[in-house]
SEPAZA-474242 format. One line per field, with one value per atom (N, C-alpha, C): residue number from 0; residue in three letters; atom name; x, y, z. Coordinates in nm, 4 decimals, always signed. Layout:
SEPAZA-474242
nr [NUM, ...]
rest [Ala, ...]
atom [CA, ...]
X [X, ...]
Y [Y, ...]
Z [Z, ...]
end
This chain:
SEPAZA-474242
nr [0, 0, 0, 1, 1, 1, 2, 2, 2, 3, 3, 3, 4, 4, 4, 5, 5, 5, 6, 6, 6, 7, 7, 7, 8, 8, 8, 9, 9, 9, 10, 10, 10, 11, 11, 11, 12, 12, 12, 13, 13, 13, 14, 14, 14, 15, 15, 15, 16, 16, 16, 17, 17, 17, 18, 18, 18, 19, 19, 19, 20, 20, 20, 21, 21, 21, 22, 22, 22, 23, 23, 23, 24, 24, 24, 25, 25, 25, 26, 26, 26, 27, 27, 27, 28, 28, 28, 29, 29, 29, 30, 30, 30, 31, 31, 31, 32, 32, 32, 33, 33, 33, 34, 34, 34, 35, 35, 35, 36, 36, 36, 37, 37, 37, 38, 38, 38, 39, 39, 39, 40, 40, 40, 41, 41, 41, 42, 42, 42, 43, 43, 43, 44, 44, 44, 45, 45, 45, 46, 46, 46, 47, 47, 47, 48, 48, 48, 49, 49, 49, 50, 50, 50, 51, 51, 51, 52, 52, 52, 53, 53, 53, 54, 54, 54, 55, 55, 55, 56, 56, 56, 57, 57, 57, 58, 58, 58, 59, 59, 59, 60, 60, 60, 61, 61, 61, 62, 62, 62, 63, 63, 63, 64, 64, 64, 65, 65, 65, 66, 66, 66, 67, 67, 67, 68, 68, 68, 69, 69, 69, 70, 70, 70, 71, 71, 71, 72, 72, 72, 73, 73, 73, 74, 74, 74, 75, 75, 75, 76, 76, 76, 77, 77, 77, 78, 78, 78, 79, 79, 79, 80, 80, 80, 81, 81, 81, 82, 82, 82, 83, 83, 83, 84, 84, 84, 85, 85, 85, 86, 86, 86, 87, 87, 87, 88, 88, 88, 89, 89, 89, 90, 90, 90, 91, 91, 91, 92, 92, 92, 93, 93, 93, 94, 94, 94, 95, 95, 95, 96, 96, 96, 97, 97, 97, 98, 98, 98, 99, 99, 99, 100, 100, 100, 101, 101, 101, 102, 102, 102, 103, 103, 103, 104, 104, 104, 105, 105, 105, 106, 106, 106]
rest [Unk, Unk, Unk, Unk, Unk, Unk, Unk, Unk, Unk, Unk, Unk, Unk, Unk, Unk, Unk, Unk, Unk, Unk, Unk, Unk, Unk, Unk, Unk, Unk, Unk, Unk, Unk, Unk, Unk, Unk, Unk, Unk, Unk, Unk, Unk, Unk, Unk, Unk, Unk, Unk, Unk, Unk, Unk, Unk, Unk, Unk, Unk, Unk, Unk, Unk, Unk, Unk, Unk, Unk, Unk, Unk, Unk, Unk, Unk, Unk, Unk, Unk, Unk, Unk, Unk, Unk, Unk, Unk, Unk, Unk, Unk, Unk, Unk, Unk, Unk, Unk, Unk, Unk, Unk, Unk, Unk, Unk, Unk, Unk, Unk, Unk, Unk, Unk, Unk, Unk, Unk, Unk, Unk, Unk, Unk, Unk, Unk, Unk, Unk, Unk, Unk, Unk, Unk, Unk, Unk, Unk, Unk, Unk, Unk, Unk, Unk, Unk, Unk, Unk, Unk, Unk, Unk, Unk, Unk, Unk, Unk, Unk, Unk, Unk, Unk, Unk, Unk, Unk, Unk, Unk, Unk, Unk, Unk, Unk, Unk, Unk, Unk, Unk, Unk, Unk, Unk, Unk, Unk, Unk, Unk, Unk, Unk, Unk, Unk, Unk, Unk, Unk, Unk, Unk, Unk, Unk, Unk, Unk, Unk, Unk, Unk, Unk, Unk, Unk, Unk, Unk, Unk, Unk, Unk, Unk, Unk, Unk, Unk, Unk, Unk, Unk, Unk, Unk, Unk, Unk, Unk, Unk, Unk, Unk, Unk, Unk, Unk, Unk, Unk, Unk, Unk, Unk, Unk, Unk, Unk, Unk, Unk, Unk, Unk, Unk, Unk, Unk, Unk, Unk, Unk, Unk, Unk, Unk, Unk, Unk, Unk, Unk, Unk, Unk, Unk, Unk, Unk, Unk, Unk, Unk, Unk, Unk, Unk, Unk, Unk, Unk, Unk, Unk, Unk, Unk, Unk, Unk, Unk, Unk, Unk, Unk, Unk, Unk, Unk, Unk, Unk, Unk, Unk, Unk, Unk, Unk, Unk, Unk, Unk, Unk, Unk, Unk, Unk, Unk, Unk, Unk, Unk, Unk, Unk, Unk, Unk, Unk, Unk, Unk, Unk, Unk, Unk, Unk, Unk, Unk, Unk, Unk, Unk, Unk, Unk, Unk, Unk, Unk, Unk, Unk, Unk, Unk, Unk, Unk, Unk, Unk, Unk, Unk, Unk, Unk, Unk, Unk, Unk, Unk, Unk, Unk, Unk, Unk, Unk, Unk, Unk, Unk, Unk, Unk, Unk, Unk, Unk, Unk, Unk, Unk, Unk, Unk, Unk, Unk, Unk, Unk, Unk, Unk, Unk, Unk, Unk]
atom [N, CA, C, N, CA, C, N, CA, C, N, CA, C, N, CA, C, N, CA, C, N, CA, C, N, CA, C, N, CA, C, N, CA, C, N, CA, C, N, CA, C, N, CA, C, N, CA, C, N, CA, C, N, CA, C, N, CA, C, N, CA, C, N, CA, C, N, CA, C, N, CA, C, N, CA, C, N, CA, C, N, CA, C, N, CA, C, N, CA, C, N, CA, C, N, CA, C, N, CA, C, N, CA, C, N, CA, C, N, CA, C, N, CA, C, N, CA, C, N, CA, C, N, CA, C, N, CA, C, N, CA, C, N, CA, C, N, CA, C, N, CA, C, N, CA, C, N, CA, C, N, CA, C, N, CA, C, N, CA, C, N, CA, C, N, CA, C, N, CA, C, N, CA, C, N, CA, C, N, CA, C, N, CA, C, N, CA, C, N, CA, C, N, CA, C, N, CA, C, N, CA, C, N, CA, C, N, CA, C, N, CA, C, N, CA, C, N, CA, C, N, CA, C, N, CA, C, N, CA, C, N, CA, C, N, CA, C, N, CA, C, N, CA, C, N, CA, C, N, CA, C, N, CA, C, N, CA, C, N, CA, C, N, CA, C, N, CA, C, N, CA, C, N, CA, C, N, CA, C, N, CA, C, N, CA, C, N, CA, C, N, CA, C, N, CA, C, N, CA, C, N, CA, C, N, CA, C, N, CA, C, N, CA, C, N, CA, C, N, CA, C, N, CA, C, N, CA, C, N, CA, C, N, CA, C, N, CA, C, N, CA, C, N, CA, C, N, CA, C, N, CA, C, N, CA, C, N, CA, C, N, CA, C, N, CA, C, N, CA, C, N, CA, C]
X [+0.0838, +0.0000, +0.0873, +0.0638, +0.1015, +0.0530, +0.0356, -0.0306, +0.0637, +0.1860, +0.2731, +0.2499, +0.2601, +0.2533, +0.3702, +0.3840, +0.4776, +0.5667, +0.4408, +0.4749, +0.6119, +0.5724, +0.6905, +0.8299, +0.9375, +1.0850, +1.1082, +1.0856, +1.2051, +1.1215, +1.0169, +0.9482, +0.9579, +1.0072, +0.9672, +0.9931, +1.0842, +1.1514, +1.0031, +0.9598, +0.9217, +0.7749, +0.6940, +0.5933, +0.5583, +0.6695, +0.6735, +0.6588, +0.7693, +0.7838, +0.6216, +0.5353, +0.4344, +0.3042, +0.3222, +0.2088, +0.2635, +0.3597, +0.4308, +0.3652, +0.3004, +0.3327, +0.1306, +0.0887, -0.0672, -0.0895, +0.0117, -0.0317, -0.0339, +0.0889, +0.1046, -0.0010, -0.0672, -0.1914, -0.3083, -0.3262, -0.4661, -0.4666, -0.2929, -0.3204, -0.2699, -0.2503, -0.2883, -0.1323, -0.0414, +0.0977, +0.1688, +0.1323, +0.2076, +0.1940, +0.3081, +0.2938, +0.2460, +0.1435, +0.1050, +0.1488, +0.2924, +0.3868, +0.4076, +0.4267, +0.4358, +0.2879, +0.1765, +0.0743, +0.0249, +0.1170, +0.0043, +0.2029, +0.2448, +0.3583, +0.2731, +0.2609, +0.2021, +0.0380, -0.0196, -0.1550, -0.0537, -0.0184, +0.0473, +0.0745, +0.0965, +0.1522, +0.0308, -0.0852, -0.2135, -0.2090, -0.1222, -0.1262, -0.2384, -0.2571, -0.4131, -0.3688, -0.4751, -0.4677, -0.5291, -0.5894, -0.7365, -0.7009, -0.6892, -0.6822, -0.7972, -0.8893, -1.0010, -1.1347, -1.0707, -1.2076, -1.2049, -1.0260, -1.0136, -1.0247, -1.0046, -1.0730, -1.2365, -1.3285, -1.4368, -1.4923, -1.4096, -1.4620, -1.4370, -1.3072, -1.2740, -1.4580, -1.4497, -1.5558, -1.6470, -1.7111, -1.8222, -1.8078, -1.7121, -1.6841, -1.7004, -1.6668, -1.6705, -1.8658, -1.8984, -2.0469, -2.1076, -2.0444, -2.1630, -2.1202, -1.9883, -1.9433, -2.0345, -2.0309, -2.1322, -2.2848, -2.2990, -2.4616, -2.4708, -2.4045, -2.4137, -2.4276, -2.3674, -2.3463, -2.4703, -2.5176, -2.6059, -2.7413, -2.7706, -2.8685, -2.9574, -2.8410, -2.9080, -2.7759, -2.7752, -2.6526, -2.6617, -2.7543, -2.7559, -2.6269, -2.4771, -2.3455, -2.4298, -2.3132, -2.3786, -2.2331, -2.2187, -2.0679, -2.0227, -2.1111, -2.0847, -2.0310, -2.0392, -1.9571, -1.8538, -1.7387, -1.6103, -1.5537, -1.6321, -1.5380, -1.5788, -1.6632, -1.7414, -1.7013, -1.6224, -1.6817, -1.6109, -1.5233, -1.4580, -1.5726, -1.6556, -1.7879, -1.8902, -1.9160, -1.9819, -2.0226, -1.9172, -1.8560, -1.8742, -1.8568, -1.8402, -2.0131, -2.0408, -2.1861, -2.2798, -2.2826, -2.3285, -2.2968, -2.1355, -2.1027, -2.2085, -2.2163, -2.2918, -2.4567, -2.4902, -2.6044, -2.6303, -2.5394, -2.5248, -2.5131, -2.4559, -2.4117, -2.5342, -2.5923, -2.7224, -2.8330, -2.8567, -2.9065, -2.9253, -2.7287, -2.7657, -2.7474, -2.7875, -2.8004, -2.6558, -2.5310, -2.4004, -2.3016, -2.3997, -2.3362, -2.3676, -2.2838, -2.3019, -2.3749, -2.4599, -2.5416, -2.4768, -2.3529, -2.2961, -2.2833, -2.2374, -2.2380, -2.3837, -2.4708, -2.5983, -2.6550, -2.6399, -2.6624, -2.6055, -2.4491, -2.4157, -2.4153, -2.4941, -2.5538, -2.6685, -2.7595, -2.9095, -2.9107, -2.7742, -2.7695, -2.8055]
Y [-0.1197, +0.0000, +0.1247, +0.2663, +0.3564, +0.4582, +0.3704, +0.4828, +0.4707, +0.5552, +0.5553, +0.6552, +0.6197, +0.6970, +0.8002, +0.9048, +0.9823, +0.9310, +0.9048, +0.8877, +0.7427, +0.6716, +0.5396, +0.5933, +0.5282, +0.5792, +0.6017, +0.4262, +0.3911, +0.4759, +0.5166, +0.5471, +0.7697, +0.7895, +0.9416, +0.9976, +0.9885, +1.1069, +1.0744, +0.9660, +0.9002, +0.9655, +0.9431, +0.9711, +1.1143, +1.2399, +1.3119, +1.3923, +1.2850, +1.3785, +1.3357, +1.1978, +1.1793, +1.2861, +1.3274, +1.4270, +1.5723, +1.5411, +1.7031, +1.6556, +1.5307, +1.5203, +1.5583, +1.5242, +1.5390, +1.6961, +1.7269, +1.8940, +1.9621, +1.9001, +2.0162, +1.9745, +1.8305, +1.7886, +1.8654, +1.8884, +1.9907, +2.1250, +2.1775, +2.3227, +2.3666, +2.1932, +2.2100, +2.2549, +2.1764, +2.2729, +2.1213, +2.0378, +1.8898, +1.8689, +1.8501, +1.8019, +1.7109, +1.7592, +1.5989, +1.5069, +1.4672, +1.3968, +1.3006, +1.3451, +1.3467, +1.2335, +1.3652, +1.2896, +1.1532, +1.1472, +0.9830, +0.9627, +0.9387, +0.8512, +0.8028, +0.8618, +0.8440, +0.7786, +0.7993, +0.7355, +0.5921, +0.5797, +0.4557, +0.3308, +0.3600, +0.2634, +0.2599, +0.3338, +0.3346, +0.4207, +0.5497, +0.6326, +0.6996, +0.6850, +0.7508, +0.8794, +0.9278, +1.1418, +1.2065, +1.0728, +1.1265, +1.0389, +1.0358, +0.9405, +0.9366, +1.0496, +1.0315, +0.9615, +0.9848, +0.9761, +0.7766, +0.7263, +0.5897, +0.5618, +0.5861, +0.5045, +0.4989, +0.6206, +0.5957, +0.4871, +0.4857, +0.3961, +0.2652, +0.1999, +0.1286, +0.0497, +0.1033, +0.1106, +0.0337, +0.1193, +0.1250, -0.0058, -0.0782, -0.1703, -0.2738, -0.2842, -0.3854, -0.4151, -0.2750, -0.2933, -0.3510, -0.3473, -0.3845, -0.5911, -0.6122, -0.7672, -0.8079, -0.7223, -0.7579, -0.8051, -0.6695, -0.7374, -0.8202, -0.8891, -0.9872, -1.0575, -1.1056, -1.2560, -1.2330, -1.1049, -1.1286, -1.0630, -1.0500, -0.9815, -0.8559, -0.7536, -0.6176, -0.5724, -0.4562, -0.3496, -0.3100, -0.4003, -0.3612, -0.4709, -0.3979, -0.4283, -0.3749, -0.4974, -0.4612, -0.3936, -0.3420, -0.3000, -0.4017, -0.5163, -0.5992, -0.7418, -0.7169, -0.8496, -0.8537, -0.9379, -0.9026, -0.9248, -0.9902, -0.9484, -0.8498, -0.7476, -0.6897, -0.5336, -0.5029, -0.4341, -0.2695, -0.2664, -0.1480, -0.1336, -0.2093, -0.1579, -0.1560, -0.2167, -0.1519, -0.0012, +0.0250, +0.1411, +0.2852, +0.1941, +0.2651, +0.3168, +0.2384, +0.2216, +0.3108, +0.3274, +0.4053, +0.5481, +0.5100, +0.6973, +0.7563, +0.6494, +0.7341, +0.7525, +0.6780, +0.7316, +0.8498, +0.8737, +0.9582, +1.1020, +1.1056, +1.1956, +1.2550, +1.1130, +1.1433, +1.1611, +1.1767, +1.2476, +1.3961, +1.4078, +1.5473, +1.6109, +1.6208, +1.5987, +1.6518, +1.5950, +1.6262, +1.5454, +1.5030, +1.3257, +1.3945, +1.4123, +1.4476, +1.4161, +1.4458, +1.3759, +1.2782, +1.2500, +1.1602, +1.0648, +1.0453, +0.9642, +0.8847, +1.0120, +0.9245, +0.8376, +0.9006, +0.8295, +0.7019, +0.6658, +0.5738, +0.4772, +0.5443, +0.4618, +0.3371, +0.4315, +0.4273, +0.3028, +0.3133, +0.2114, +0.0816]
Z [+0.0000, +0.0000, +0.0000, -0.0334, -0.0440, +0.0832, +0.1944, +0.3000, +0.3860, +0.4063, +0.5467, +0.6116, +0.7566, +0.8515, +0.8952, +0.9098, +0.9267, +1.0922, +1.1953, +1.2799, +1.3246, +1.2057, +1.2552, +1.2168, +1.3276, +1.3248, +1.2010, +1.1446, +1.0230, +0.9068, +0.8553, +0.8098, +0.7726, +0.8553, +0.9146, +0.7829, +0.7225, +0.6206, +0.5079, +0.4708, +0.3814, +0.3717, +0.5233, +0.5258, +0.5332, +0.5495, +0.5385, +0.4065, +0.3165, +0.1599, +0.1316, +0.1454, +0.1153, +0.1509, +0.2662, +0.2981, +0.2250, +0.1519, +0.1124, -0.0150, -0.1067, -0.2156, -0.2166, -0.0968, -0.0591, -0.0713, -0.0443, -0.0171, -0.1526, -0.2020, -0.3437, -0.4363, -0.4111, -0.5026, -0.4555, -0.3315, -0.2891, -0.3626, -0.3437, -0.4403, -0.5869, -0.6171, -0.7831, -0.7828, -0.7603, -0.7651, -0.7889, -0.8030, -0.8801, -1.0049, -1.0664, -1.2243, -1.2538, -1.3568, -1.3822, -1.4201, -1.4832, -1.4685, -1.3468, -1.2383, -1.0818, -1.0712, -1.1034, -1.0560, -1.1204, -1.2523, -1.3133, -1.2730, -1.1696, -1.1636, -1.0094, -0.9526, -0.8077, -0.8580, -0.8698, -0.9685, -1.0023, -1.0611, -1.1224, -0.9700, -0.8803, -0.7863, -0.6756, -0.7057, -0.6325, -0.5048, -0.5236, -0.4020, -0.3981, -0.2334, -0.1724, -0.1241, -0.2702, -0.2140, -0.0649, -0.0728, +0.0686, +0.1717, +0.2534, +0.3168, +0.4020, +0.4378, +0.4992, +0.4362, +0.2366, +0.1635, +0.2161, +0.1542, +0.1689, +0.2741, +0.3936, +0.4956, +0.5194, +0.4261, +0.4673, +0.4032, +0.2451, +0.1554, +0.2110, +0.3015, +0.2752, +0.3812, +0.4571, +0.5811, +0.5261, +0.3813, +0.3152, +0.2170, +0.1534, +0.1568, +0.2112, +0.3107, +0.4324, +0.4849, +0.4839, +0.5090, +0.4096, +0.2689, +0.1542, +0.2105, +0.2178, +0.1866, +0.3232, +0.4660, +0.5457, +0.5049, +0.4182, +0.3894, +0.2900, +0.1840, +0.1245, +0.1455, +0.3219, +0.3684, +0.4808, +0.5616, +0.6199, +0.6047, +0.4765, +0.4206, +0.5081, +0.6083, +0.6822, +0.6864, +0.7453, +0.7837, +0.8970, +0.9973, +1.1175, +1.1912, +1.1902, +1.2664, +1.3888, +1.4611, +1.6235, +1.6368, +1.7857, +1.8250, +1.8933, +1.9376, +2.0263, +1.9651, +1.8537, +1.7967, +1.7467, +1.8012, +1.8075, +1.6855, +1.5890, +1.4597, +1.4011, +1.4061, +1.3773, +1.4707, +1.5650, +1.6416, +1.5407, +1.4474, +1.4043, +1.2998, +1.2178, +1.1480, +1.2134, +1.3137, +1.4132, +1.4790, +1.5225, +1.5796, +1.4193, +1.3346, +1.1974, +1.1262, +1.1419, +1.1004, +1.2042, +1.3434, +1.4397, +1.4211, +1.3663, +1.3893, +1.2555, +1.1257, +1.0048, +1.0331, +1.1143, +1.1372, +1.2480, +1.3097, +1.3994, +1.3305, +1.2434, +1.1529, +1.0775, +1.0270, +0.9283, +1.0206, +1.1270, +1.2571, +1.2473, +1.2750, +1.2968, +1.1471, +1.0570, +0.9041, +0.8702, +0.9447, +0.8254, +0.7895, +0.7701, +0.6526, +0.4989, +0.4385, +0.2960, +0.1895, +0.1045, +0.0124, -0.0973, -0.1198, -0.1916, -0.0783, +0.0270, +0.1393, +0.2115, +0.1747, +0.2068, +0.0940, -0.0159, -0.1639, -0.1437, -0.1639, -0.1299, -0.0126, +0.0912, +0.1761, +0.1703, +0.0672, +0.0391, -0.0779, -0.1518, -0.2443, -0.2133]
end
């Protein structure tokens, strides 16, 4: 995967130039050269978008095998989509869960 953490020792310099390579893509200041080289090895620009997706993922392979999306928090293989699934309705509560996010909820 292309997601390092800045925080690990051996890692530091690495995960650093990476969030430098995140930044200059937010303000449009990477070549696109750069960018279909990084595109090419499957680097994640977002890392908030991919962890939500990855989430959202996991909930669809859930409901395939148990035909609902009601994750409990209490089941231990289960308990990080659990926990995941509560916070989006919590969200879509207080209505700021995004309309592409609820769309793809609703699917």
């Amino acid at each position: 995967h292309c997601n390092v953490s800045q925080n690990g020792a051996e890692n530091t310099s690495l995960g650093s130039w990476i969030d430098q390579q995140r930044v200059f893509y937010k303000k449009n200041t990477l070549s696109s050269s750069r960018v279909e080289q990084l595109n090419s090895i499957g680097f994640i620009w977002d890392t908030l978008e991919h962890a939500w997706n990855k989430q959202f993922y996991e909930l669809c392979a859930f409901r395939a095998r148990k035909g609902h999306c009601n994750v409990s928090t209490n089941d231990e293989r289960n308990t990080s989509l659990g926990n995941w699934v509560q916070q989006q309705r919590k969200l879509r509560k207080k209505n700021t869960l995004s309309s592409d996010r609820k769309e793809q909820l609703n699917s």
